[in-house]
C-alpha positions in Angstrom: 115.3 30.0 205.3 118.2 30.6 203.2 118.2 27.2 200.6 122.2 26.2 202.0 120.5 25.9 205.8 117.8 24.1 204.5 120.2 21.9 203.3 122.4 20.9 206.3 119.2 20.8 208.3 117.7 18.5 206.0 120.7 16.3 205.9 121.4 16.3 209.6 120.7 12.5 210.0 122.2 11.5 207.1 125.5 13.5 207.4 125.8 11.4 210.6 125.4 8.2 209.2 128.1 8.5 206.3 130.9 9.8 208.9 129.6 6.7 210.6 129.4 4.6 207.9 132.7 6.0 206.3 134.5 6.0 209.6 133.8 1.9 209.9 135.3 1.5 206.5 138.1 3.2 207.2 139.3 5.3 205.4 142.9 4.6 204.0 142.5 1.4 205.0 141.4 -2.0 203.3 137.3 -0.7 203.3 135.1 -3.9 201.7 132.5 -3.3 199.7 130.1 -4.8 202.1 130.8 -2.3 204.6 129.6 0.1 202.3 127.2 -1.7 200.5 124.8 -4.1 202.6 121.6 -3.5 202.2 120.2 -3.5 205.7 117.9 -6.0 206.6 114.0 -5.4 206.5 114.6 -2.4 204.0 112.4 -2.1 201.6 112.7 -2.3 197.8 111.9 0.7 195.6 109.4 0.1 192.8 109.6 -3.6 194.2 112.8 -3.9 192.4 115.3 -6.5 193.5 118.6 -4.3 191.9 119.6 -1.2 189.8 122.6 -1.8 187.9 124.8 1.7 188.1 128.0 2.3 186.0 130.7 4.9 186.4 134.4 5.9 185.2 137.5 5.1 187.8 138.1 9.1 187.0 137.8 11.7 189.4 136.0 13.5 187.6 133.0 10.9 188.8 134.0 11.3 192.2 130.5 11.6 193.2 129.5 8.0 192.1 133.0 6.7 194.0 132.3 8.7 197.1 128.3 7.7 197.0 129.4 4.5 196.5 132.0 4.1 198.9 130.1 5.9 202.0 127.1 3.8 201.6 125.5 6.7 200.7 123.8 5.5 197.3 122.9 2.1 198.8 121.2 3.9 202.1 119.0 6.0 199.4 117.9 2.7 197.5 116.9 1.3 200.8 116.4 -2.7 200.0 116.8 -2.3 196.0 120.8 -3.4 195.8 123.1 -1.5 193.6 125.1 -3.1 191.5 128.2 -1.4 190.0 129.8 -1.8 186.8 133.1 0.6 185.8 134.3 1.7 182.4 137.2 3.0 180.7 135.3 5.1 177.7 132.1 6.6 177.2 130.7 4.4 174.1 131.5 0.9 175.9 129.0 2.5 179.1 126.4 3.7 176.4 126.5 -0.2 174.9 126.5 -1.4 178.2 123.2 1.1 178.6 121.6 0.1 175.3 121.8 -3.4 176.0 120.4 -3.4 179.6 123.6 -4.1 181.1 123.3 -1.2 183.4 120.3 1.2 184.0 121.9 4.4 184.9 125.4 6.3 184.9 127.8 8.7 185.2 129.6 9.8 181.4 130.8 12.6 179.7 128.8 15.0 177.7 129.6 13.4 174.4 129.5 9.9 174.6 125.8 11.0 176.3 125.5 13.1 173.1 126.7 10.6 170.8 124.6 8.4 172.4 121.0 10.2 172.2 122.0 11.2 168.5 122.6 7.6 167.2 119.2 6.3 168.6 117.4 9.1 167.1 116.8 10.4 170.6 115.4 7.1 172.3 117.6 5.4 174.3 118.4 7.9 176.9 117.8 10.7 179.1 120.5 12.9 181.1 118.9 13.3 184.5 121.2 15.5 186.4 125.1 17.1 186.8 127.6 15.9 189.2 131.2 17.6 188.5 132.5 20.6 186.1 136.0 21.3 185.6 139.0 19.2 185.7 140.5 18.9 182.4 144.3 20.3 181.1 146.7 21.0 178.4 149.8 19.3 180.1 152.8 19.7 178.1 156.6 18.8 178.1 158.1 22.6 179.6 161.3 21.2 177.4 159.2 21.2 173.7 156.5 23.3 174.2 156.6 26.9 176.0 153.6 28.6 174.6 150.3 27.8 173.6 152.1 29.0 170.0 154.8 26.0 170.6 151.7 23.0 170.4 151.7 23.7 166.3 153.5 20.8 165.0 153.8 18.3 168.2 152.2 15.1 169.1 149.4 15.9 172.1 147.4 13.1 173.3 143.9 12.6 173.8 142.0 9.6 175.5 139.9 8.9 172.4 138.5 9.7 169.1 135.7 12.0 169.1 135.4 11.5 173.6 134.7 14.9 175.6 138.5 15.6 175.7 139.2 15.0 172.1 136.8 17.0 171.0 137.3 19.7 172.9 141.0 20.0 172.3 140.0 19.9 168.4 137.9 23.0 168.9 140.8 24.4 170.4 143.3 24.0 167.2 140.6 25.5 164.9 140.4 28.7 166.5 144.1 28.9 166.8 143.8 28.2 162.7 145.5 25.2 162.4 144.0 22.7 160.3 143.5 19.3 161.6 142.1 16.4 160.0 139.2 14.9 162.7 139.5 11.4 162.0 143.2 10.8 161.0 144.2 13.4 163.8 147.2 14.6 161.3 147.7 18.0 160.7 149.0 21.2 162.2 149.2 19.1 165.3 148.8 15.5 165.9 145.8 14.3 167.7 147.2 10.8 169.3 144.6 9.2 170.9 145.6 7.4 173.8 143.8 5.6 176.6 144.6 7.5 179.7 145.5 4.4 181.1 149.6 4.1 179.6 149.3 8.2 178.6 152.3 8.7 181.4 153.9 5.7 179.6 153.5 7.5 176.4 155.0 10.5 178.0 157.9 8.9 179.3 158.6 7.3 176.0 158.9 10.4 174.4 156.1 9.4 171.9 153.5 12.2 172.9 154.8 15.8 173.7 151.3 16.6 175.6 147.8 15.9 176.6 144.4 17.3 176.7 143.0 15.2 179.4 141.0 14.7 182.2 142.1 14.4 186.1 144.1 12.6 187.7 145.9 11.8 184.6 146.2 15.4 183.8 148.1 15.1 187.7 149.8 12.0 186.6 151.7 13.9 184.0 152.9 16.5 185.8 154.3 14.1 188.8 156.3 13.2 185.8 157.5 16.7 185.1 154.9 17.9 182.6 153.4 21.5 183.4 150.0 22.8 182.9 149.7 24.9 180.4 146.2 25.2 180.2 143.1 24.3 181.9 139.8 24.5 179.7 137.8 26.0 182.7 139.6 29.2 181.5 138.2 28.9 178.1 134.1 28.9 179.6 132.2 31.6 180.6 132.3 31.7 184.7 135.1 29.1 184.2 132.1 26.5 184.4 131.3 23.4 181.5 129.6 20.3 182.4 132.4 17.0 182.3 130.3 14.5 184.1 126.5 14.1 183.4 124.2 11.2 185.5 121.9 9.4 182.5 119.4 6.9 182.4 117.8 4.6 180.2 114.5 5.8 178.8 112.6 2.8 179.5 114.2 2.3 182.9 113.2 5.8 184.1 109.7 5.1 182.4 109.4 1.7 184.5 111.1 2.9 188.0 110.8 6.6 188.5 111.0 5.8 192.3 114.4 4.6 191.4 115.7 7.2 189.5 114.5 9.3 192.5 116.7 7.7 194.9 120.1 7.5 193.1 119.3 11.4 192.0 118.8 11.7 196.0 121.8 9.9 196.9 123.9 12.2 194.0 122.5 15.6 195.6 123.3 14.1 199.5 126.6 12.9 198.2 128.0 15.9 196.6 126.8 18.4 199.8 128.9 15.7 201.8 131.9 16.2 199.4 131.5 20.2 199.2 130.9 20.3 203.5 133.7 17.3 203.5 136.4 18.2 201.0 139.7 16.1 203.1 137.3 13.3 203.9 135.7 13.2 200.4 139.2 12.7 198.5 140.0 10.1 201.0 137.3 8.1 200.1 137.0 8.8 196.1 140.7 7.4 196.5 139.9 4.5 198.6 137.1 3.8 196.1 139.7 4.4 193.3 142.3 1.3 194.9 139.2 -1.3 195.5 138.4 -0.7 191.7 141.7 -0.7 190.2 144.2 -2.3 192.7 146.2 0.9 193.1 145.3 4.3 194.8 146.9 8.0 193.7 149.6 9.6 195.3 149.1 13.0 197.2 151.7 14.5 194.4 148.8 13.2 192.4 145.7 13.3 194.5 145.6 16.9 195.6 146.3 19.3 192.7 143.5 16.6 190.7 141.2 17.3 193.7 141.1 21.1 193.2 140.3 21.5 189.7 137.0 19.9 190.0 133.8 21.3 191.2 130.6 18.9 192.1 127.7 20.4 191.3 124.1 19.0 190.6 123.5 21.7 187.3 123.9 19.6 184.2 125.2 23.2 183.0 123.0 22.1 180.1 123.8 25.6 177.9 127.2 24.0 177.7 126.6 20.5 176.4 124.6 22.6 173.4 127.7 23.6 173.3 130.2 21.2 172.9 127.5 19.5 170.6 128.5 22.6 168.1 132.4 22.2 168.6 131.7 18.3 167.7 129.9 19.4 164.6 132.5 22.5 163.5 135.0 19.5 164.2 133.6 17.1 161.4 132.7 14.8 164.3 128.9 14.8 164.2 126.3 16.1 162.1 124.2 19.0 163.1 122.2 17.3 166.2 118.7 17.6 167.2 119.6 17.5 170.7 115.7 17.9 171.9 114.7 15.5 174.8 117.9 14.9 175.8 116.9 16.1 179.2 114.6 15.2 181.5 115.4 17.2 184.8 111.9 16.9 186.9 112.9 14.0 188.8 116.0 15.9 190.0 114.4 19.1 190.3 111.7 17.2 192.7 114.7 16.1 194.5 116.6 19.5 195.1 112.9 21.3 195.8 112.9 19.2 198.6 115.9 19.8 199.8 115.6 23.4 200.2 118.3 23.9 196.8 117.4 25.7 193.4 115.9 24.2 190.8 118.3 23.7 187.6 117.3 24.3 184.0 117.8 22.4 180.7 118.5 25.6 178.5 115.0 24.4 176.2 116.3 20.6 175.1 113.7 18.9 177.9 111.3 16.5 176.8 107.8 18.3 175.7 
């Protein structure tokens, strides 16, 4: 049986209960969170454990935690263990929040997740599984910069020092041959590191010429006359690199494997329901996008964002190893031992069972 029919006929009950479940909510409506989220009565809790605390970016690039979160379809796999949801602006206040036990597992970029594995001498986490590839740009002003040639010598905005987008856009200016100092961000081009939150205000102003950035606010820009002069999917083999990784903590996934196994289950179910579902999906990642921050993204906005992302369940682990090496060439990290980082069984239990392939570490799983 070919693995995609496996699939669907696997999740023939639960594709029914999310349209359900997502139709009662309501989709461009006022949804509650308890529509979504109630733990039905007389479930029973995984591992015996009352609550898993899961974080998650308001970016839509971790569509599949808004989407699994907003269907139900998280909760339904953790049967009477309650998720809990925390959301972050960066990568190294989620890996705090991991370190300290705030929350057990999340959704982050590949750099934070490296920078975070590095700095503990490999023992504070694990990455357990992909969810999205894709969806980051060079926007530009069409008025200052033409040509990739024109982005010597103007101000381009990332979202943070040494975050996925930063470093990648640094790797960028070195093989163009422009020298650029890491931390300072002066150079042949200034780095401006700006939260994506008031980058369009920085726009406007006239203070940044650019952006490297992730979606929407790549989208964002452009609905305020920006153009796209590059997308980094162009710049990977297959036009594939890993933006969002799921990770755990080490001694979380030690204690609660069961766990682990349900949220990986509720990622793989939730992004076949976004790939079957595409309209429905971006309906409810934006939905899930206004109960978080007040204020949901305009179609100008919404749609072109939508379409530069893939979810996937391949960590595309070959190309974490290497953004790990633009880091380093960028004077961002020192040469990391990167073994361990993954730990891919759990997920690869999951997908065997539901009729997918099996996805591969590239040799940096634990031993």
């Amino acid at each position: 049986m070919p693995a995609t029919t496996a699939l669907r006929r696997s999740l023939a009950v639960l594709a029914a209960l999310p349209l359900l479940t997502l139709a009662a909510c309501g989709y461009g409506s006022q949804a509650t969170d308890d529509e979504a989220e109630q733990v039905s009565a007389g479930a029973e809790k995984i591992d015996g454990l009352d609550t898993v605390r899961i974080g998650y970016f308001d970016n839509l690039t971790h569509a599949t935690a808004l989407v699994g979160r907003q269907g139900g379809i998280l909760q339904k796999e953790l049967g009477g263990t309650k998720a809990e949801y925390a959301t972050f602006n960066a990568g190294p206040s989620e890996i705090e929040a991991l370190n300290s036990g705030s929350i057990d597992i999340g959704w982050i970029g590949p750099s934070p997740a490296i920078n975070g594995y590095t700095r503990s001498g490999g023992k504070n986490l694990r990455i357990i599984g992909g969810s999205a590839s894709g969806g980051v740009k060079l926007v530009v002003n069409p008025d200052k910069i033409k040509t990739l040639d024109d982005v010597k010598g103007k101000n381009i905005a990332t979202p943070q020092l040494g975050n996925t987008q930063d470093v990648a856009f640094l790797h960028w200016i070195a093989e163009q041959g422009w020298k650029v100092d890491a931390q300072s961000g002066k150079g042949d081009v200034s780095v401006v590191r700006t939260d994506n939150k008031i980058t369009p205000d920085a726009y406007r102003s006239g203070s940044i010429d650019g952006a490297w950035v992730p979606e929407p606010t790549a989208s964002k820009l452009v609905a305020e006359g920006a153009e796209v002069l590059l997308d980094e999917a162009d710049l990977w083999p297959d036009k594939a690199f890993v933006i969002t990784n799921i990770i755990v903590s080490q001694k979380f996934l030690k204690e609660h494997p069961k766990v682990v196994e349900a949220v990986l289950r509720g990622s793989v179910r939730t992004n076949a329901w976004i790939n079957d579902n595409p309209d429905e999906a971006k309906k409810a990642a934006n939905e899930r996008l206004k109960q978080d921050s007040g204020k949901a993204l305009p179609a100008e906005v919404l749609d072109p964002a939508w379409e530069s992302i893939k979810f996937l369940n391949d960590p595309l682990a070959s190309t974490l190893d290497s953004q790990a090496g633009h880091a380093v060439s960028a004077g961002l990290l020192e040469e990391p031992d990167l073994d361990g980082i993954y730990d891919l069984a759990p997920l690869n239990e999951v997908l065997r069972a539901e009729g997918e392939p099996e996805v591969d570490d590239a040799g940096l799983g634990v031993r």
